[in-house]
N, C-alpha and C positions, 0 to 999 in steps of 0.2 A: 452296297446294296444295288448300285445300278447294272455293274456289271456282273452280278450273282442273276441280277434279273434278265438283261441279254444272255448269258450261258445257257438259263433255263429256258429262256424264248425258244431259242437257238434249238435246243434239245426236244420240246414238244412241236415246233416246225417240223424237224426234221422226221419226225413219228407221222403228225400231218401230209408229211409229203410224201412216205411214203404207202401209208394209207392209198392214196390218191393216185400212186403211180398204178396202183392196182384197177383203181378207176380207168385209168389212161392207156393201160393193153389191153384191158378186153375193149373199151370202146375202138381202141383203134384198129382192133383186129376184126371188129365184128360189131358196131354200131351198136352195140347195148351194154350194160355196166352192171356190177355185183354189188345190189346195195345188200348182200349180206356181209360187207366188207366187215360192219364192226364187229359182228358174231367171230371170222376168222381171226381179228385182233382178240378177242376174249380166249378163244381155240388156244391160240397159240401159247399164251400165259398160262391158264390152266393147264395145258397138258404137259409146260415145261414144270410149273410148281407140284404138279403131281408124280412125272417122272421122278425130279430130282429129290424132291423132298418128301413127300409120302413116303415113296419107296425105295427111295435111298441110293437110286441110280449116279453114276458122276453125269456131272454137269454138258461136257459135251455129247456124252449118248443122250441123255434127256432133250436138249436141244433140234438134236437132227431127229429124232422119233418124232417129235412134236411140231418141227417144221414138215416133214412127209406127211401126218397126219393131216394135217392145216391141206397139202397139196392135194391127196385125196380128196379133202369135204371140197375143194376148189372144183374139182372131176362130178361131186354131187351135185355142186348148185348148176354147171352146165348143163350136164344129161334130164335133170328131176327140173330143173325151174327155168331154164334158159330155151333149150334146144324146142322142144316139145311147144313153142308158142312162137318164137323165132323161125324156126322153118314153115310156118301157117302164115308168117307175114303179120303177125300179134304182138304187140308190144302189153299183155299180160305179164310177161317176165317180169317188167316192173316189179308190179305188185308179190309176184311169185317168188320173189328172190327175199322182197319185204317180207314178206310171210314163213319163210324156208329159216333165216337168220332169226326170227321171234322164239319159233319151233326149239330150235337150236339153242335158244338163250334161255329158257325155260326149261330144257332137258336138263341142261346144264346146273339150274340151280335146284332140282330136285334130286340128282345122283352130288354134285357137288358140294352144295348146301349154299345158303345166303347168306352167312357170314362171310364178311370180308378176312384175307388171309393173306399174312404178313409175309412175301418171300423176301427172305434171308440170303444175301450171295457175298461170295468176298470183297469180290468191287466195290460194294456198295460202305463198306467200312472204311477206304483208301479217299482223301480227302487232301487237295493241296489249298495251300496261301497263297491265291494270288490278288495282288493289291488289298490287301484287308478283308479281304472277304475267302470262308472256307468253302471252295468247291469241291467238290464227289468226283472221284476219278469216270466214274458211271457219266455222268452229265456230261464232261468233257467228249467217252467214247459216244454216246449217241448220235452227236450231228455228225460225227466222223464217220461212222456206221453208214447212217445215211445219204452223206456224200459219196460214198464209195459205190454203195448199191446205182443210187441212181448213175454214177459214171458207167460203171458196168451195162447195165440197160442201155445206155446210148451207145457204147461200144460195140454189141452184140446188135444192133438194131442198126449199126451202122456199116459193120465192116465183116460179118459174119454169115456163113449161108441162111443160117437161120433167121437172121433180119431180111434179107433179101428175097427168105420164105414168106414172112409174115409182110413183107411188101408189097408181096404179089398179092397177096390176100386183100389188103384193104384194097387195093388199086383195083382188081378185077377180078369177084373171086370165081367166078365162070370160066374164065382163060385158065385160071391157077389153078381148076380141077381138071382142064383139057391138059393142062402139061403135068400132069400124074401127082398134084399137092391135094392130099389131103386134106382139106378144107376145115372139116368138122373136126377132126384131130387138133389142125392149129388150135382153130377153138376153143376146145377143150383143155390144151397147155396151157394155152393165155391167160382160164379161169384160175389153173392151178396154181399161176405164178401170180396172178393175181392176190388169190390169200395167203403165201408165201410172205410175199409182202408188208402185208397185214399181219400176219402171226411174229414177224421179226419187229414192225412196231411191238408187240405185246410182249415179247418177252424182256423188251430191252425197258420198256418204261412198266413194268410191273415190279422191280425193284423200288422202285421211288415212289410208286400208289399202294396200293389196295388190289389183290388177286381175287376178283368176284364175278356173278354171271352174267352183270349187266355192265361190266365195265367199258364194254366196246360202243354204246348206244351211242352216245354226246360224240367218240371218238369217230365216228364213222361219220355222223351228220357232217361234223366239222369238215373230216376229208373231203365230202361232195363238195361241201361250199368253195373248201380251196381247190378242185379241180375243175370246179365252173370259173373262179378267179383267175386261177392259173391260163386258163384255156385245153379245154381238156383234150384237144390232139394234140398239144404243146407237151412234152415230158419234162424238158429243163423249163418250161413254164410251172408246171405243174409242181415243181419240188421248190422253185423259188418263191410262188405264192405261200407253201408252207411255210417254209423261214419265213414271210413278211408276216403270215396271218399268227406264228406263235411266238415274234417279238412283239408284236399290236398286242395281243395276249398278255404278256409278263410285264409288258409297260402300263398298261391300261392297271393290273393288277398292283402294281409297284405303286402309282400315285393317284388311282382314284378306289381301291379299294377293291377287294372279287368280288362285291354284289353291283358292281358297274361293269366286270369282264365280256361279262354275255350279250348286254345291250352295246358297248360301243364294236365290238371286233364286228356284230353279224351289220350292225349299222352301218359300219364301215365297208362290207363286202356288199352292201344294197349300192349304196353312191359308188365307190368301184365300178360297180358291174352297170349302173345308169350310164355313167361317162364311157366304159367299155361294155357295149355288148358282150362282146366276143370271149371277154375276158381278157386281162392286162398281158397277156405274152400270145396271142388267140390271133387267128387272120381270118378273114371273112371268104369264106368258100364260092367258089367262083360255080354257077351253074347254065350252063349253053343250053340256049333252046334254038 
């Protein structure tokens, strides 16, 4: 049981993290954040149980349609709820991005319906022994999933022209428009990979839930909580907070029960964040006057 229950920590971390990574490039491209994150996590599941299984599509055309779909609505919440308050110096976005994901989550359960819907995948049948307990070959690839992605993101962000773009961006983005960057473009990339993100959380843990329109709400909160824990210009903060915040999760749930999961994990992210402002991987920003 214990180690069925870190597997699965392990696995909704690793969906939490990268949730939250999506947090962590638009903020750090452009000082504001997509809280329609969990809408793009629900996007991403729906559109892949509807390619594949509705209409009968194979499973990796369904997937990539459904992750470019997720990347367009990403292109929507910048231009419709980001740009248009952000270039006035308004942090309405806020609220406008909350509002844009509701929209979105309610379209959804009206063309989709509110019945929960069981997706069926191969993986999900595939099951090893390890120590006494049956794990899902699914569970196993999640946090691998996830590891991966976030390596990639630092790789790209590290050693690639396009990090070096998006660098110039946070650091000064008035120099980065005099040296012919695109500014607003970045941007808008950074939205798109942002629900990118989020839709690949959704499809990989919609095998092991319920495929419905609200399934991203609790999914999305949580990732804020762990991108403030993490430290949200921290990236490898930001995905390790997941793994800590979805083993607190599966353990709290393992031996105090799930109607104890919600009070002790966000109780735990309150004392966290009392003893760490900044959040536990976070550095405190230096400002010259």
């Amino acid at each position: 049981m214990l180690l069925s229950a870190w597997i699965s920590g392990l696995g909704l971390g690793s969906m939490y993290g990268l949730i939250a990574l999506g947090f962590y490039v638009t903020f750090a491209v452009s000082g504001t954040v997509n809280f329609a994150q969990g809408s793009a996590m629900m996007l991403g599941a729906v559109f892949t149980f509807w390619f594949a299984q509705t209409l009968g599509w194979p499973m990796p055309l369904a997937i990539v349609l459904a992750l470019a779909l997720c990347g367009v609505y990403g292109l929507l919440v910048e231009f419709a709820a980001v740009r248009p308050f952000a270039s006035r110096g308004s942090d309405a976005w806020l609220m406008a991005t909350v509002a844009l994901g509701i929209v979105v989550d309610n379209l959804v359960m009206f063309t989709f319906g509110k019945e929960p819907r069981q997706f069926v995948t191969a993986l999900a049948h595939h099951n090893f022994d390890i120590g006494g307990s049956s794990i899902g070959l699914l569970q196993l690839l999640i946090p691998l999933v996830g590891a991966l992605v976030a390596l990639a993101l630092f790789l790209v962000r590290r050693y690639t022209r396009l990090g070096k773009v998006l660098e110039a961006c946070v650091q000064n983005p008035r120099a980065a428009m005099l040296m012919g960057i695109r500014v607003k473009r970045v941007v808008a990339v950074a939205f798109a990979v942002s629900t990118v993100f989020a839709a690949v959380a959704g499809l990989l843990i919609a095998p092991l839930f319920s495929v419905n329109a609200d399934m991203g709400t609790l999914f999305g909160l949580k990732a804020f909580a762990v991108a403030i824990l993490g430290g949200i210009a921290s990236a490898g903060g930001v995905f390790t907070a997941g793994l800590l915040f979805g083993l607190a999760e599966a353990l709290i749930t393992l031996y105090f029960g799930s109607a104890f999961t919600q009070i002790f994990t966000f109780a735990l992210v309150i004392v966290a964040l009392a003893i760490r402002p900044d959040g536990l991987f976070g550095r405190k920003t230096l400002v010259k006057v």
